[in-house]
C-alpha positions in Angstrom: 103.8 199.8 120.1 100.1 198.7 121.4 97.9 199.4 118.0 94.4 200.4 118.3 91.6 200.9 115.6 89.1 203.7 116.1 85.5 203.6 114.6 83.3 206.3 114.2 85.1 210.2 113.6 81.9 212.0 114.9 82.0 214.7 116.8 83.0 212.5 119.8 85.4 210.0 118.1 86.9 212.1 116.2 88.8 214.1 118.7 89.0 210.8 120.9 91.1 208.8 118.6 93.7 212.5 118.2 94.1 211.8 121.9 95.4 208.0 121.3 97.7 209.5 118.9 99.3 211.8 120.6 99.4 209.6 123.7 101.8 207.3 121.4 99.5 204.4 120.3 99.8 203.1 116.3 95.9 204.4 115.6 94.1 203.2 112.5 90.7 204.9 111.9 87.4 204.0 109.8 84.6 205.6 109.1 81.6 205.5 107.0 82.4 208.5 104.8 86.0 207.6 104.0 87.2 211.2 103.0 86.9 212.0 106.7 89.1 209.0 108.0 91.6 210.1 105.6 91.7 213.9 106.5 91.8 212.6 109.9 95.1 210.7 109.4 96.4 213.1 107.2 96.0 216.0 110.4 97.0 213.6 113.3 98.9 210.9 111.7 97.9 207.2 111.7 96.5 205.7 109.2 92.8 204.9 107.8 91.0 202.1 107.0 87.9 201.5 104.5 86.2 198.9 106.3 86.3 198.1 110.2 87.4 194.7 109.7 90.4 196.4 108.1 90.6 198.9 110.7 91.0 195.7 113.3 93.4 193.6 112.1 96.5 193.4 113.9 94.8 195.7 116.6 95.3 194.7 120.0 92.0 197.2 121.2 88.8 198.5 118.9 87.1 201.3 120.0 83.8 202.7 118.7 81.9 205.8 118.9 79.4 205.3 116.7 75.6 206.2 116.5 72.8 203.7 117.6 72.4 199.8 118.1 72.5 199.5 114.1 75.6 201.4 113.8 77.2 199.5 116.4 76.2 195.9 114.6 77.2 197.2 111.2 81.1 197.6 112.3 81.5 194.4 114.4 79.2 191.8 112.5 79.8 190.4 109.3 82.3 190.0 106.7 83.4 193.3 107.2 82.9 193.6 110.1 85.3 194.3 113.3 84.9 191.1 114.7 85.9 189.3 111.6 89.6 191.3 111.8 90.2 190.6 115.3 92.8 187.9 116.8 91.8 186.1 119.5 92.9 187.9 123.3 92.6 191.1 121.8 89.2 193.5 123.3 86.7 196.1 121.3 85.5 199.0 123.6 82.1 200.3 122.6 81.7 203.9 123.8 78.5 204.4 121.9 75.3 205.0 124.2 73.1 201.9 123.0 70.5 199.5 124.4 71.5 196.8 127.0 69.9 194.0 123.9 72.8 195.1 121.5 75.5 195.0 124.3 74.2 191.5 125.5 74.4 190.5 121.7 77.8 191.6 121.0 79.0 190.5 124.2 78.1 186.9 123.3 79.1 187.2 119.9 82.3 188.1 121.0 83.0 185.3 123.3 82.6 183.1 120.0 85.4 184.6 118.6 87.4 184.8 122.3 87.6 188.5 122.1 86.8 190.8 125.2 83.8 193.2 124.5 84.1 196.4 127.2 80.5 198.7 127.1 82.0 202.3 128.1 79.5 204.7 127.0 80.6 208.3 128.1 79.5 211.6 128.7 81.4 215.1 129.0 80.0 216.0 125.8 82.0 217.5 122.8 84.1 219.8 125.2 84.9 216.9 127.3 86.4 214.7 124.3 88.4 217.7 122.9 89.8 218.5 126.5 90.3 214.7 127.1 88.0 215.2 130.1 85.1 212.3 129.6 83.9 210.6 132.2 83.6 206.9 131.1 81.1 204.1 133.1 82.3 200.5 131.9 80.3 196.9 132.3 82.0 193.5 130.9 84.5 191.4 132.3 87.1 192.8 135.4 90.1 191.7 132.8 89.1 193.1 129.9 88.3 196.0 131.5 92.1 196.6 133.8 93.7 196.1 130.2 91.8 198.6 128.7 91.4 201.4 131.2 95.1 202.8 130.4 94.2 203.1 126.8 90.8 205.1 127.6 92.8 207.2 130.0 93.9 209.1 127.2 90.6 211.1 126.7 89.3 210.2 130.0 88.9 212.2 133.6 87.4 209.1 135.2 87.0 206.2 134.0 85.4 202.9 136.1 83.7 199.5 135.8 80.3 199.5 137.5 79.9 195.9 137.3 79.3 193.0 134.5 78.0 193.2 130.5 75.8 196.1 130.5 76.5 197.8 133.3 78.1 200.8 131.9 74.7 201.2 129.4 72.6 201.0 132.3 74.4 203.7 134.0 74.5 206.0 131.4 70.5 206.0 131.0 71.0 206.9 134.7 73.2 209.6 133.5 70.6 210.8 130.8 67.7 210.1 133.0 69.1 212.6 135.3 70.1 215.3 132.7 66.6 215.1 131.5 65.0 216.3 134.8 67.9 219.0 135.5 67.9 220.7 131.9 63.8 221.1 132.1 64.1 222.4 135.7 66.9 224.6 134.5 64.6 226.0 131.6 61.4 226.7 133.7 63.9 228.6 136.6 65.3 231.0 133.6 62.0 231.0 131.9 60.8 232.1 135.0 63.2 235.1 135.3 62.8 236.4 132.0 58.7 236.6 132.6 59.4 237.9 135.7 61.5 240.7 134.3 64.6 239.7 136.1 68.0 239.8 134.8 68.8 235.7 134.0 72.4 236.4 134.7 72.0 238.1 138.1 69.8 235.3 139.2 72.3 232.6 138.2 75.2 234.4 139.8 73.2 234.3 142.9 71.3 231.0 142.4 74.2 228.5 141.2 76.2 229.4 144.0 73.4 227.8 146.8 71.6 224.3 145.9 70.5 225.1 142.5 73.5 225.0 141.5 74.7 222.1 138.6 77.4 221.6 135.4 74.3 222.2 133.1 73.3 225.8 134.6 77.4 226.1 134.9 78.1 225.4 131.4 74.5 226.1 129.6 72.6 229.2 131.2 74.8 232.2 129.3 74.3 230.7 125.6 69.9 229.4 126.8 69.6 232.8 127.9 71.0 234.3 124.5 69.4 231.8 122.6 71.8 229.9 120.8 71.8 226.1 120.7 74.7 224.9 118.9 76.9 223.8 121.8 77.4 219.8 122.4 74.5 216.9 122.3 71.7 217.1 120.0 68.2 216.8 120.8 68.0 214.1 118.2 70.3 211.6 120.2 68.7 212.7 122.9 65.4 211.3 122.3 67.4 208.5 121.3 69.3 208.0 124.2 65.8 208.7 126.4 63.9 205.9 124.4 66.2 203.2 125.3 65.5 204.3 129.3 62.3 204.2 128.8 62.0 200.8 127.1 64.7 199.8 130.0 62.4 200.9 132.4 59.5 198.9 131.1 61.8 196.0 130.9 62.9 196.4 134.9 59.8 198.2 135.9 61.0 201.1 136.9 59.0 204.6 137.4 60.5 206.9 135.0 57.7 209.6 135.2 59.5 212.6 134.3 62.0 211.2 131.9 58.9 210.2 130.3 57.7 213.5 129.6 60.8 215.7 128.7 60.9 213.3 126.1 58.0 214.2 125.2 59.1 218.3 125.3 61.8 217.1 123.4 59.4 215.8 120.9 57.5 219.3 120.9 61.4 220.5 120.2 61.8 219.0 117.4 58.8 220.2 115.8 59.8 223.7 115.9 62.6 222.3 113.7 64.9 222.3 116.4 66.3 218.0 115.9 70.1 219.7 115.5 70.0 222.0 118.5 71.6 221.3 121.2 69.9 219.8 124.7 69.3 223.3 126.6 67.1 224.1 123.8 63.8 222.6 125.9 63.7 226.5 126.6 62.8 227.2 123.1 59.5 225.1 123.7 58.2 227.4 126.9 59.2 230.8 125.0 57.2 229.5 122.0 54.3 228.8 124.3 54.7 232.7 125.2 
């Protein structure tokens, strides 16, 4: 039976490494706060680990879902550390969204250690990973990758390798980049409507069906127009996530003019308190303006 270590039970991982164990892999998970590997092993099976390097040992694939650059270096690097438990041959899958620097970093440490290193960040949100529905966009070597795309397929609805080491990071800041602009767009158009005195719902039925239409007004325009923000991606990993385009940008000189400045009304977001609130809540900003 192919054993696999899962890091990270967040919101993402958590239902991610369920997946693995219902498709039939042996699944050992960490996390920081150890209670919560355990109740997760003690729901879907498995079995939990209290330090990464723990978690990888014997495992012939490590995944993470973990939260920044940091995060990511804490459970591979060091003595107890990922990296340290793996055998040689065997491949760690990062799915966390982190800069191309920690990716080249870890890519080369793991080459020390002749281990494969797969950057897979994904997106489909929290829905996505309980419905086993994420789309997945991989960089690293073709190899590692073809022997590691049947054991993502178990939470993915596409999954591919864009090209070398970094590859999949870069693509999802394209991913983000473009969620940026279409979120703010979406919040001005339903803004819009309700200073206008138009019913928001009408206009979307009409609306999403023509060129307007997108996943985010699909999925986001019912709960933006009742104002309630709890549903998927927070606007705290959001700046996150839009400050490692933008230093990106700077770093390939690229013209990221609008990114630039949602994250900025993201910023204005998180002021009214709203950190924990989901992505759509860049509305909140324009009602608050009046």
């Amino acid at each position: 039976m192919t054993k696999v270590a899962f890091l990270g039970l967040g919101v993402m991982g958590y239902p991610m490494a369920a997946h693995l164990q219902k498709a039939g892999y042996s699944v050992t998970v960490y996390n920081r706060t150890t209670a919560k590997a355990e109740a997760w092993a003690s729901v879907n099976g498995g079995a939990f680990a209290l330090t990464p390097r723990e978690a990888a040992e014997g495992a012939d694939f490590v995944m993470s879902c973990v939260g920044n650059d940091d995060d990511l270096r804490s459970v591979c690097l060091g003595d107890d550390g990922a990296f340290a438990g793996m055998t040689a041959g065997s491949i760690f899958v990062d799915h966390t969204t982190v800069s191309a620097q920690v990716t080249e970093e870890l890519y080369a440490a793991a080459q020390v250690v002749n281990i494969g290193f797969v950057d897979a960040p994904i997106s489909g949100g929290q829905a996505g990973a309980e419905n086993g529905a994420l789309s997945i966009m991989c960089g690293g070597d073709a190899s590692h990758f073809e022997a590691a795309a049947p054991i993502m397929d178990a939470y993915s609805r596409i999954c591919r390798r864009i090209g070398e080491s970094g590859a999949g990071q870069m693509t999802k800041m394209c991913n983000q980049i473009a969620i940026a602009g279409l979120v703010q767009g979406l919040s001005e158009a339903l803004h819009f409507a309700e200073k206008a005195g138009l019913d928001g719902r009408a206009v979307v039925e009409v609306i999403s069906q023509g060129a307007a239409g997108s996943w985010q007004m699909a999925n986001r325009y019912e709960t933006m127009l009742d104002d309630h923000f709890d549903h998927g991606f927070a606007v705290d990993w959001m700046r996150k996530d839009l400050g490692i385009c933008l230093d990106a940008a700077d770093d390939i000189e690229a013209s990221l003019p609008v990114t630039a400045l949602v994250d900025q009304f993201y910023k204005d977001v998180q002021k009214l308190g709203g950190g924990r609130w989901d992505t759509s809540a860049l509305i909140k900003r324009l009602r608050a303006m009046g």
